[in-house]
Each structure stands twice: as structure tokens, then as C-alpha cells.
N, C-alpha and C positions, 0 to 999 in steps of 0.2 A: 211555498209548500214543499216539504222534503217527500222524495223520492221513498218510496220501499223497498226493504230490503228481498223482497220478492218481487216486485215489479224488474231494479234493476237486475237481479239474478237473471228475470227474463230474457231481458234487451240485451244482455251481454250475452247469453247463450243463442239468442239470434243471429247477433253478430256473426260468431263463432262456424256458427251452421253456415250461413251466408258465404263466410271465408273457405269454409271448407269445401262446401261445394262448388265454389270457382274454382278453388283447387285440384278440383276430384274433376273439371270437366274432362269429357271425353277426345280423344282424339280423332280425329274429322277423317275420314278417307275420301279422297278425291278421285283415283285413278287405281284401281284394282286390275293386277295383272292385265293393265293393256286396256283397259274398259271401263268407260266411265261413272264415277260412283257419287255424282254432283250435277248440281245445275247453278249456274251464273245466274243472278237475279238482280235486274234494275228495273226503275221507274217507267213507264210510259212516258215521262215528263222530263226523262232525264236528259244531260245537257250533253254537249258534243264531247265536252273532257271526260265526264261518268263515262259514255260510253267509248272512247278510245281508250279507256283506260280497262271497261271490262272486257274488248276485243282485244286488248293487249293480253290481258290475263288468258284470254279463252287460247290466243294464240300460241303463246310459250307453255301453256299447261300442254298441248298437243305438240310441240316439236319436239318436250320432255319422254312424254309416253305413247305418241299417236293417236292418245285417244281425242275424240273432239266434243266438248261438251258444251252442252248449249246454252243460248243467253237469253234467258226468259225475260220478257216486262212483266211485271205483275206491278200493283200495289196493295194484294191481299196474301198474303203468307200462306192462307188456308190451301191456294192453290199449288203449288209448289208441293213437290211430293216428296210423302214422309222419310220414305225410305233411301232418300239422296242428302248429301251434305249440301248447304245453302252457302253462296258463293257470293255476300253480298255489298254492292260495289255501288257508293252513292252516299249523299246526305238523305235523302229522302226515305229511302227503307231503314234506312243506319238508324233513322228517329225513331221508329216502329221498335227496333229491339234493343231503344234507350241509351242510344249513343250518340249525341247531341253535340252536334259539329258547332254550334253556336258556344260551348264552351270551349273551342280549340283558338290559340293563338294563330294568327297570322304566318301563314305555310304549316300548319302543324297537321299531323295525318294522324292515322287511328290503324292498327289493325289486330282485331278483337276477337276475340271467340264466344257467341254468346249461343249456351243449349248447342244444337247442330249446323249454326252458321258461322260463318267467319266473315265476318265484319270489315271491309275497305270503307274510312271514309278522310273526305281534309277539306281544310277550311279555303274557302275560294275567295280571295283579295277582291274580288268584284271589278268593277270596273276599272280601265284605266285610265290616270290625269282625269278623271267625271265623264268619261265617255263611254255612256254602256251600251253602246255598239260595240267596245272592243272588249268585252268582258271575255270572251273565248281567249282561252290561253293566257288569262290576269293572272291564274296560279293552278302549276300543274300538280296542287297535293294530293288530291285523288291518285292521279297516275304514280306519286311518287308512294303512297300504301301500296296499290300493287307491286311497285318495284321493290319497295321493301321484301315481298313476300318474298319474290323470284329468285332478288340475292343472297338474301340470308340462309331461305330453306330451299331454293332450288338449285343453287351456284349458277345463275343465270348470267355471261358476262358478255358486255356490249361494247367490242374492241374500236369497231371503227362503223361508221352507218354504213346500212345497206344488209340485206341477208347472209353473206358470209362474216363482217364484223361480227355476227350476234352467234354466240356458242351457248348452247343448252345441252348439260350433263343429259344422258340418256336414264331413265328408270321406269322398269314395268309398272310398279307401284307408288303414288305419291301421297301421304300422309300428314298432316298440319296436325301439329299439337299445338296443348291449349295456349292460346297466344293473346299477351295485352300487353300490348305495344303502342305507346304514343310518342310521337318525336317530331322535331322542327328542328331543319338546317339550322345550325349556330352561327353561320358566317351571315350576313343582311344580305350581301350580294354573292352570287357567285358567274362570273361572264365570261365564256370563252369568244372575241369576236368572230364572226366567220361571216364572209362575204359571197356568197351564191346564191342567193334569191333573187338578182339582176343580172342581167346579161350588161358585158364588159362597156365602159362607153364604145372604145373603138372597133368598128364592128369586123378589122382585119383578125380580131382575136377571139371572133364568137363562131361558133360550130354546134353546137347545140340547138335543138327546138325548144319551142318553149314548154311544151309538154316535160321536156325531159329536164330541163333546168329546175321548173317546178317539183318532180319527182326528186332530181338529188338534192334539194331547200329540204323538201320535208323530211326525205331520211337523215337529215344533216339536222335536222329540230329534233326529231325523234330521238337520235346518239344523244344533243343534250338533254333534250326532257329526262330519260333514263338517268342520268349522271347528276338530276337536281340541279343545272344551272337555272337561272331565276335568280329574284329579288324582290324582298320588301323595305328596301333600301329607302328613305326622303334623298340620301344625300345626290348632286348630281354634281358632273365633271364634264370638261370638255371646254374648249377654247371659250373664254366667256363677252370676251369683247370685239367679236370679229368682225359687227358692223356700226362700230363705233366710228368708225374713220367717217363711212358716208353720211352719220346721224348727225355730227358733231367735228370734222375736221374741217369745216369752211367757218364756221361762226366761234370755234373753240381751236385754235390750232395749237396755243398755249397747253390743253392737255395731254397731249401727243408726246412721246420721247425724240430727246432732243438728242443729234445724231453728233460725231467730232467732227470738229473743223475739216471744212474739205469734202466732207460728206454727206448724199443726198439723204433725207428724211424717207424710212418708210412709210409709205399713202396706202395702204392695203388692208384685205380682213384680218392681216395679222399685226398690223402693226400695231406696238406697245403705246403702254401711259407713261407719263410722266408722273408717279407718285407719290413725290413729292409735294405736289401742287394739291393744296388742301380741295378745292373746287372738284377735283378728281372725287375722290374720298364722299364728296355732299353730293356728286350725280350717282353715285354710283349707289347711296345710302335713299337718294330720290327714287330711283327708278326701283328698289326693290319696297319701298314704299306703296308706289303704285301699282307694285301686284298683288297687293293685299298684305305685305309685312307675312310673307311664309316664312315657314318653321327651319328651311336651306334656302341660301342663297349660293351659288355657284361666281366663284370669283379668280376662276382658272389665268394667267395669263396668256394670251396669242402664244402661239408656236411658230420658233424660227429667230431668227437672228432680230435685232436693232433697239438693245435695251439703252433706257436713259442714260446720258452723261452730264446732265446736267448739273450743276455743281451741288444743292439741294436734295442731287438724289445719290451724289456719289458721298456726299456726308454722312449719309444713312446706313452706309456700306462697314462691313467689318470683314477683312479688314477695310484699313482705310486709303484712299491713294492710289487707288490702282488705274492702269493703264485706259483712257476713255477708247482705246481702240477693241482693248479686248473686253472691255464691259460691251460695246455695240456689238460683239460679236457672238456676245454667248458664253467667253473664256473665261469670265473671270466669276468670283464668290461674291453673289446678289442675297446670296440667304437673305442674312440679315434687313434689306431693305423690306425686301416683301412680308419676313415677320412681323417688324413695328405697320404696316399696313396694314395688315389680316388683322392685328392684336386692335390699329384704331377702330377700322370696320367691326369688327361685332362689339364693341366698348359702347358702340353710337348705338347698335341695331338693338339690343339690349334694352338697350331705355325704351323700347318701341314693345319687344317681341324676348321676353327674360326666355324663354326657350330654344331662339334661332342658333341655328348654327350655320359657319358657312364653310364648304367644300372649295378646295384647289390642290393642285401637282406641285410635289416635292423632285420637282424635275428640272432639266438643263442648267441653268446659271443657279439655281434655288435647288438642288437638290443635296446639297450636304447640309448636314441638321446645326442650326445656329450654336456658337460656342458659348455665349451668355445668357442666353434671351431664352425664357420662360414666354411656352406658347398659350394664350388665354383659352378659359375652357371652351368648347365647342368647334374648335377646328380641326377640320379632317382632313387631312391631307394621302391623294393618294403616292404612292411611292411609286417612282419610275429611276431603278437606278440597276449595275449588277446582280446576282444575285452569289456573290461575295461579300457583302455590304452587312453581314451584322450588328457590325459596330454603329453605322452608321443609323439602322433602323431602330437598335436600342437606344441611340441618342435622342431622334424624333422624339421615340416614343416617351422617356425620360423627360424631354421638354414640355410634355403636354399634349401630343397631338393624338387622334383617333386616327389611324391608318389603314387604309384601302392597299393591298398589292397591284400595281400597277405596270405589269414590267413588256416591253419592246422585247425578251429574251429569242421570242420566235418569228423573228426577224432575219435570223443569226443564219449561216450555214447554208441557205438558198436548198437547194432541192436533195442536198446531200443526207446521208441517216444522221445526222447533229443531235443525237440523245444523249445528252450531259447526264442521266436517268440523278444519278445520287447528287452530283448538286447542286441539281435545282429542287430534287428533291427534300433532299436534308433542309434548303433555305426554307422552301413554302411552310415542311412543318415548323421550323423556325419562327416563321411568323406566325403561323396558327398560333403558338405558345405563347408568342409576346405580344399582345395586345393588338391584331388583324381582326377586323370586324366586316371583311369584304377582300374580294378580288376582280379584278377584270386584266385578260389577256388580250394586248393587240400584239400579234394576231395571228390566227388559226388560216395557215393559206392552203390547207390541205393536203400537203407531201402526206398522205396515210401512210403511205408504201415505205415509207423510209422513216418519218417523224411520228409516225402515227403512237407507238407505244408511248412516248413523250407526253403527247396527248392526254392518251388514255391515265396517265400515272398522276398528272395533278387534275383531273376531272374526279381518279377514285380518292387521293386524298384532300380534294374539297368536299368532297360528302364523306368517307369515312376515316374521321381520325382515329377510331382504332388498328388500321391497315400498317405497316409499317413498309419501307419501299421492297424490301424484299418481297413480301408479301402480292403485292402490286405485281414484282416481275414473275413470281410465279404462278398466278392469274393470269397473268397473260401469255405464259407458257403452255400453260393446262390446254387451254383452245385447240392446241395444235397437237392433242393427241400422244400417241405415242411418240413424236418428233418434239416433246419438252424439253429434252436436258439440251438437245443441238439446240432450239427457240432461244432458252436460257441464254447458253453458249455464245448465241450470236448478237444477243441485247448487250449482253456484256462486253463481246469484242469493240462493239461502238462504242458502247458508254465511257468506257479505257482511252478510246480513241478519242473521244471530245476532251477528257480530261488531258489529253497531251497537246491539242491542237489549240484549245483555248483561243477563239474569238474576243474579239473585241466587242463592248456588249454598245448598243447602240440607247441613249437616254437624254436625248438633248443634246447630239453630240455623240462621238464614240470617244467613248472610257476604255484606255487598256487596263486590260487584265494580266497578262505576262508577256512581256515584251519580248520574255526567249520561246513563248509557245509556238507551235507550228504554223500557226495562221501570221502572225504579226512579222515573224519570218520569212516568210514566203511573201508578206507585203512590201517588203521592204527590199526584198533581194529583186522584184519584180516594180518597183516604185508605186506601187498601188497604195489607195488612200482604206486607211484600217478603218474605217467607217463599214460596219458587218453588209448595210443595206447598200450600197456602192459595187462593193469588191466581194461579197460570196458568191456571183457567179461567173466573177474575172479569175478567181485563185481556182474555183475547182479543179483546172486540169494540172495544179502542182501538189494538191491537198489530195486528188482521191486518184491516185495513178492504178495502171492495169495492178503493179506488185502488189500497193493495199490490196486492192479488190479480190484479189484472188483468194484469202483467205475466207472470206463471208463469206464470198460465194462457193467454197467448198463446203464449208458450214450447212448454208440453207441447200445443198445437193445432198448431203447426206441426210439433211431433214426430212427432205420431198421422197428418200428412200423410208426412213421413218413411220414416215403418218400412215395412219395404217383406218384412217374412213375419208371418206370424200371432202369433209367438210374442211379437212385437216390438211388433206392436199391442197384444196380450195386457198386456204392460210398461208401453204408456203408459199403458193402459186404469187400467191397480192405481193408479198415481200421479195420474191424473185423480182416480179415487174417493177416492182421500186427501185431497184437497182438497174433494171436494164432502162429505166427512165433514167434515173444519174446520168450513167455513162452516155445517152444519147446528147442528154444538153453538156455535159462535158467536152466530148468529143466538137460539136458546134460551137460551143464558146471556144475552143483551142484552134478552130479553122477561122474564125472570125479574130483571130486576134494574135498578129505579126507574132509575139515573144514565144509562142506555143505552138505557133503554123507549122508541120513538115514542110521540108523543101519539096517543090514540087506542086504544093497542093495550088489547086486553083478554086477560082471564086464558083466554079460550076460544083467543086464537091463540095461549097458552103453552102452552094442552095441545093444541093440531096440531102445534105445531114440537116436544115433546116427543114425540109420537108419531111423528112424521115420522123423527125422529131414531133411533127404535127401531125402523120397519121397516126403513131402510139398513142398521143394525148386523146386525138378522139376516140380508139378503140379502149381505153381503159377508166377514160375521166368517170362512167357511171359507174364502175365497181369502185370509184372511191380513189384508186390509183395513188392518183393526184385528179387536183381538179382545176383539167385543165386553160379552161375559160380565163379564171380565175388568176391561174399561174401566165398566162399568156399577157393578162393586161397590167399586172404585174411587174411584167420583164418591158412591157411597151412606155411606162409608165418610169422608169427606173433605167433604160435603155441600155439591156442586158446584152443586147449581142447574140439575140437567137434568133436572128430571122423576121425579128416581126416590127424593127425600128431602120431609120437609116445609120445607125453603128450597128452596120451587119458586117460586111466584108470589109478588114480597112486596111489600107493599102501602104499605110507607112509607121514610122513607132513615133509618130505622135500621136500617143494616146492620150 
């Protein structure tokens, strides 16, 4: 039946109307000279995320203008009074004024203006792995529409957790124009690791209650939630075969990597396959068989030295022929084996599961990208290399693979300000551009005080790749008030500084990066092992001497004259203690260790400056400082030379 030409004259002039009048919506007033001109509206029903997320809203709308507006439950709109803008924050009412979260993608938010309300709402990933016990915190897209609101039209910026991190531009009046906005993080994952939810194993490094360890976990959740870390990622990583050895090394030893002559086999959660050995290949295709043929299989190898030398597995090798000592050791180029392995494994899982895909690391002996070898579709591989490595990541990616950033970078530099800002900057968006479909950093140990801006620079561009680095440092200049262009000033003094000192990056192994830069120098004139995790807190006292120091710290003194509100002082104050933390573990590593000892010094002034060192950690770790817990078990575990292992005071130069 054909249509009329007045019928559709109609529908189109509805249309018309319709478009127009979203267009013509009004602009919402929230906060009127100081006083609140709105109410916050959720569900009686609503879940702990809606309402941390409209307590977050209610919160920064009130650190913005003082006003405090309040958060009604209704599920009747009638109630809710006329003459207020509606503030409204949830799936549940969002339904009511026809904003239907069940059409929103997975992490995708909303934030809308419909008539006199404004609309927060996001799609909630539900439980997790089937367990909806843990649904709390499955997806924090709610929280992240309100955060949208804050940053976009409040300049709201969340430098480090904890109440001074968090900077709210001041204004009498706040106004929301008309807004429709739907958006879902583009990266699948986005992970900064961070380890302060437990107290250290060894309990010489714990000083915290547990009340307050909990308190800096959650502000430390909080900084991420804000920054959109999360994931609706399948793929998964991490050591994949680490109780292999006790499942299958007494009845299968034949699977295991075969060590060179003369040398003991590793028997351990880390020890390698031999994969060459087809049987390998059939358990490994069994066992992900019987957990139902999922859509990822993770097929990471152990971490650590003792890869196969078996003749079988050295044929698979490009190049060919090389040293069985330094294959067992990690030194040599495995690419190529582990490619034809990954390429058989899903070839097989395929015939099962035409969807799977399986995840592993482009790391240690496997981390340079095959020279022939076309990667089959579906493998993701996360990268752990440099973050000079261009080349390298364009070649991966050219072969075929989906890639995860993966990078050890903040490892690098121990408790010093190490903000390489631009490039590691310039890499990340590198990668965003070339095919990065996720990131996870290990890992986040806390230096605020010093690394914090580092931090803060790939958290903003994991969530906004409109930002440019510049952009980033002047964000996080702004914070600090009238003392910006000195803030500026002194990101950049470091950032210069990393770029001359260049670290050796740690990825399976330390890679150098400039063998004349300041760190590899100072390793070498001191015989220290360029491995970053090792020797960043052996080299500090040749790398950050009083002469550096005194520049920055002229810097951030004219800042502290600068700032000109509390909060700002508050800012420079964190970044002063950052440094006077440095120079404490400096100073202790230089009395703990013969090459840098003054004459004179005795083992009594290693344990004041080792004490010393431990009351600052506990009077600063809950501002964020550093976190000291953390940093303590760290240095125990790594055995730094601070007081808290027995390479404390040592008495001769064998180091």
C-alpha cells in the first residue's frame, strides 16, 4: 500500500519537530550562585555502584560550589519538585524517561538530557566468571557517566587518590547544557596493577592497621574507577603452566624442557615444555577441551629462565643453531618456536571452537616479532618489551597478532621522580594508533610523590585519546594553582632528566636502551648488574646527587611561594615529600653500601638513616606519599639495602 503524500508530509514534519525540540532543550541549572538549584534522584532499589556513583556526583558538585544537594530515592517523578533540575543517576529511573540501558554495549554509559533532567546511566557487565556474588564492581559504567559529566563540564582532575589528589575548579554557578552523550572505552582492557589491598607477607614491613590499609585500597580503587580502568576483555594472560610440573612431571617427564649437558632440569611452577613434543600440544588441546572448549585459552609460557634445548625444539628455532646455553638461559631468539606452537594450537582448537582464540606474552626469549612467520588469526599476544620498540610492535602487529600493551616500564628508576612523561608517552599513543586493543601495567608501586604524574599521564590517555601529552601536563599543572608554570617547570626538569639517564627497560631480562645514557654508565663504572629491578636502588646515590637535587628543589620552593589556596599548597607539599622520601632512601642505600659509604660512617648511622627512613613512610604512606607497606616489602623481597633484609650494612666490596 503506498504511503500519502500527506500522511508522509506529516511524519516528516514530526520528525522535524522532534529534532528540533531536542535541540531547543533547555539548559539545566544545578547550582545557582552558591545554592542549590537540583536534586539527585535514585531508586530505592538502587545498587551500591548507582549510589557511589550519585554520592560521587552529590560530592564534587559541592567541592565545585559548596552547595550540597540532595539525593532523593523516589521511583515516582511526580515527587521530585518542579522547580529543581533532576539529577538522575541509574538504569532504573533512566527507564522511566526512555533511556534504555539494555540497548547500551558492554561498559557503554549514557549521559542525556531529557525535558529538566539529566540522565547518568551504563550498562552493568553483571556478574563475574557466573558468580553473582560478585556483581558489585562487574562494571563501573554508571560511575564512569558521572565522571564523564565532572570532566568534561567540570574540569574535575584526579591526580593521585586521596583528598588532596582530587582538584575541583571552583564556581558560584554550574550549568549542564543540553547533553547526549553515549560512549564505551575503546581499549577491551584497560589495568594499572596495584598491590595494597594486603598487608606485605613479611610482617617486619607492615605498620599499618588494617582499618587504614583498607582505607588507602579503596582510595587507590577510587583513583582507578575515575580514570575507567576495567575490562570487558575474554582474553586472559599470566603464567599458564605453573602446576604442570606437580600434575604431570613424575608420569610425563618427557614433556618438560630439556636442560644442556651438565645441567640440572627445572622441577618448579615455572619450569618450561618441551614443545616440540607433539603430546605437549594434545594435553594442552585436552585440558582446554575439558573446560568446555572456551572462546580464550591462555597459553602464556612460565616466567624465568630454562627454555628447551632439545634438538627438536632447537630446529624450530630461527635463527638456527644457536648456543643450548644461552637458549636455557633466556638469551637467545625462541620467537619463532613458540609462533609454529601458538599457529598449531588454535589450527587444532578451531576444528572444536571456529571462534577461540588464545592469548600469550611477546616477552623474554619470544619477544622480538617473527621474521617469516605469519601469525594465524586469533592470537593475542600481550607485549612486554621497551617502549622504544616501534618497529618491533609494527612488525607483531603486521604478522597478524592482536596486541595487549604489556610493559615492566614501572619497574624502572626505584623511588626516584623517573617520568620519561613524552616517551612513554608518544609509545602508548603509538600503540593506541596501531592496532592496541588493551593494556595492563605491572606495576603501579606507588612513588605518588615522585612518579605520580607518570601515572596519572597514561591513566588520562587510556581513557582520553583526544588529550595530547602536553595537554595531560597541563592538567596536571592547573591543580596546583597559581604555582602552574613552576609545576610545569619541574615535570619537565625530570622528564629531560629520564630522557638523559635512560634506564635499561626490564622484559624478560634487561634490554639496553643507550649504553652511553647515565644509568648504564653509572652501572658500569660501579659494576652493577643493568637489570632496572636489581640496581635502581644500588645507582641512586650516583644518579640523584645533592648538585641534581638542588635544582627541583628550588623549583618546587618557588612553587610553594606560588600557590596561592590551600589545596595547592596541599600539592606542592606531596611533591616536596616525594623528594625528601628519595633522598632518605638514598642517603641509606649510600651508608649500606662500601662504594658510596663516607669515611667514617658507622653501621650505627645505617640504622638511624634506616629508621629515619621508616618513620617518613609511616607519617606520609596514607597521603599517598608513597605507599609505604608496599615499598617496604618490595625492597625485602628484591633486597635493597634499606634496612629491612640482611644486605643492610656490608662490610666489604663484595657485592
Amino acid at each position: 500500500m503506498k504511503m500519502s503524500h500527506a500522511l508522509l508530509l506529516t511524519l516528516i514534519l514530526c520528525a522535524l519537530c522532534m529534532t528540533a525540540g531536542r535541540a531547543r532543550a533547555a539548559d539545566l541549572t544545578i547550582v545557582e550562585n552558591g545554592a542549590p538549584r537540583a536534586v539527585i534522584a535514585i531508586h530505592p532499589d538502587a545498587d551500591e555502584i548507582t549510589r557511589d556513583a550519585a554520592e560521587d556526583l552529590r560530592t564534587h558538585l559541592a567541592m565545585a560550589s559548596g552547595a550540597d544537594i540532595p539525593i532523593v530515592e523516589t521511583n515516582d517523578f511526580d515527587s521530585l519538585p518542579e522547580d529543581r533540575a533532576h539529577l538522575v543517576v541509574g538504569e532504573r529511573l533512566a527507564g522511566e524517561l526512555g533511556v534504555d540501558v539494555g540497548d547500551l554495549a558492554p561498559e557503554e554509559y549514557v549521559v542525556r538530557t531529557v525535558g529538566n533532567s539529566l540522565v547518568f546511566a551504563g550498562h552493568d557487565l553483571g556478574s563475574v566468571d557466573g558468580d553473582p556474588a560478585a556483581k558489585v564492581h562487574a562494571s563501573e559504567a554508571i560511575v564512569w557517566a558521572v565522571d564523564w559529566f565532572l570532566d568534561h563540564q567540570l574540569g574535575v582532575r584526579w591526580l593521585w587518590p586521596g583528598e588532596d589528589g582530587t582538584y575541583v575548579p571552583r564556581r558560584e554557578t554550574i550549568v549542564a547544557p543540553d547533553l547526549d552523550m553515549r560512549e564505551q572505552p575503546d581499549l577491551q582492557q584497560r589495568k594499572l596493577r596495584t598491590f595494597v589491598h594486603d598487608a606485605p607477607d613479611d610482617e617486619i614491613a607492615r605498620f599499618l592497621t588494617d582499618e587504614q590499609r583498607v582505607r588507602l585500597a579503596a582510595e587507590t580503587d577510587t583513583w582507578k574507577h575515575h580514570h575507567q580502568m576495567g575490562g570487558r576483555s575474554e582474553f586472559r594472560f599470566g603464567h599458564a603452566f605453573g602446576r604442570w610440573w606437580d600434575d604431570y612431571g613424575a608420569e610425563h617427564p618427557e614433556w618438560f624442557a630439556v636442560p644442556p649437558e651438565g645441567t640440572s632440569p627445572r622441577q618448579d611452577d615455572r619450569s618450561k615444555l618441551c614443545i616440540s613434543n607433539p603430546e605437549v600440544a594434545e594435553q594442552v588441546v585436552a585440558e582446554w577441551k575439558a573446560a568446555g572448549s572456551p572462546d580464550n585459552w591462555n597459553v602464556c609460557p612460565n616466567d624465568g629462565s630454562g627454555f628447551c634445548t632439545c634438538d627438536d625444539c632447537r630446529a624450530m628455532d630461527d635463527p638456527p643453531n644457536q648456543d643450548p646455553d644461552l637458549i636455557w638461559r633466556g638469551r637467545a631468539n625462541l620467537t619463532a618456536r613458540y609462533v609454529k606452537f601458538w599457529n598449531g594450537l588454535i589450527r587444532e582448537m578451531r576444528k572444536t571452537n571456529p571462534d577461540v582464540t588464545i592469548s600469550s606474552y611477546a616477552y623474554s626469549a619470544y619477544r622480538q616479532p617473527p621474521a617469516d612467520l605469519k601469525i594465524e588469526p586469533g592470537i593475542v599476544l600481550g607485549m612486554v618489551h621497551t617502549y622504544h620498540s616501534y618497529d618491533e610492535w609494527q612488525a607483531w602487529s603486521d604478522a597478524g597478532a592482536k596486541l595487549f600493551l604489556r610493559p615492566n616500564w614501572w619497574h624502572m628508576g626505584g623511588p626516584a621522580p623517573h617520568i620519561p612523561l613524552r616517551a612513554q608517552g608518544e609509545y602508548f599513543q603509538f600503540a593506541r594508533e596501531h592496532s592496541m586493543i588493551g593494556f595492563d601495567f605491572d606495576s603501579l608501586n606507588g612513588f605518588w610523590g615522585t612518579q605520580g604524574p607518570l601515572y596519572y599521564l597514561i591513566a588520562r590517555l587510556g581513557y582520553r585519546d583526544d588529550l595530547t601529552i602536553d595537554d595531560v601536563i597541563d592538567e596536571y599543572a592547573s591543580a596546583f594553582g597559581g604555582a602552574a608554570p613552576e609545576i610545569r617547570d619541574y615535570l619537565l626538569f625530570w622528564s629531560d632528566y629520564a630522557e638523559r639517564t635512560v634506564y635499561a627497560v626490564p622484559a624478560g631480562g634487561a634490554v639496553s636502551v643507550d649504553p652511553d645514557g647515565l644509568y648504564e654508565q653509572a652501572a658500569r663504572k660501579y659494576e652493577m648488574n643493568i637489570h632496572p629491578i636489581a640496581s635502581s636502588w644500588a645507582v641512586l646515590p650516583a644518579l640523584y646527587s645533592d648538585d641534581l637535587l638542588t635544582e627541583p628543589e628550588a623549583i618546587l620552593a618557588r612553587a610553594a611561594d606560588a600557590a596561592d589556596t590551600p589545596g595547592a599548597r596541599a600539592r606542592v607539599q606531596f611533591l616536596q615529600d616525594g623528594l625528601t622520601h628519595l633522598r632518605l632512601v638514598r642517603d641509606t642505600v649510600a651508608l649500606s653500601d662500601p662504594r658510596f659509604r663516607l669515611d667514617g660512617a658507622t653501621e650505627d648511622d645505617f640504622a638511624a638513616a634506616a629508621e629515619a627512613l621508616q618513620q617518613f613512610r609511616r607519617e606520609v604512606t596514607m597521603r599517598h606519599v608513597v605507599w609505604g607497606e608496599t615499598v617496604n616489602g618490595y625492597e625485602i623481597r628484591r633486597k635493597h639495602g634499606t634496612g629491612l633484609t640482611e644486605k643492610g650494612w656490608i662490610e666489604t666490596e663484595g657485592l
